[in-house]
C-alpha positions in Angstrom: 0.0 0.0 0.0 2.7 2.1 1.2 4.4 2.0 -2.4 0.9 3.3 -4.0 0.8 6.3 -1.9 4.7 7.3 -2.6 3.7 6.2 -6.4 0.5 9.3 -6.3 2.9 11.8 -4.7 5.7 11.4 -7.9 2.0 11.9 -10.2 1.3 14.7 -8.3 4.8 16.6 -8.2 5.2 15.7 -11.9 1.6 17.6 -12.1 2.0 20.5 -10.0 5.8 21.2 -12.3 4.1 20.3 -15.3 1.4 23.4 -14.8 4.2 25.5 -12.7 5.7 25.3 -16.8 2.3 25.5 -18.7 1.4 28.2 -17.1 3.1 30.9 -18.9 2.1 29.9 -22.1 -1.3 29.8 -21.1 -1.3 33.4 -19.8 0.6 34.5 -23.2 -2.2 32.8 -25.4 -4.8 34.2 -23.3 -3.3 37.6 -24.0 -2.5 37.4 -28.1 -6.4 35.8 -27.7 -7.8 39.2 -26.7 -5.5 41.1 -28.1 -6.4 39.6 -31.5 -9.8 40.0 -30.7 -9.8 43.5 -29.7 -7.7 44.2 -32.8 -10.4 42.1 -35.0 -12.9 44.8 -33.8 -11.0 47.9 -33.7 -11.5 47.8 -29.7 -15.3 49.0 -30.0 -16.7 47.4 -27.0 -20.3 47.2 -28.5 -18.3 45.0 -31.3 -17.1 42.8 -29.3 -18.5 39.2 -27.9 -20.1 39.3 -24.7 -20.2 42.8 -24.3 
């Protein structure tokens, strides 16, 4: 049992590092994203989805 538990602690470090890496990239294709979309409708709010 004991090697199970230590075996869910490696999946979970090699999770939390892989996000600690994503996030980043995440964050910089969240920007371009609005920045594209802002840019696709001249930053008129009433233009834009959602608004």
């Amino acid at each position: 049992m004991a090697r199970s538990a230590g075996a869910g602690q490696v999946v979970d470090q090699n999770l939390s590092v892989a996000a600690d890496r994503a996030e980043p990239v995440v964050r910089d294709a969240a920007g371009n994203a609005g920045r594209a979309i802002n840019s696709a409708t001249d930053g008129n709010d009433a233009t834009q989805p959602g608004r």
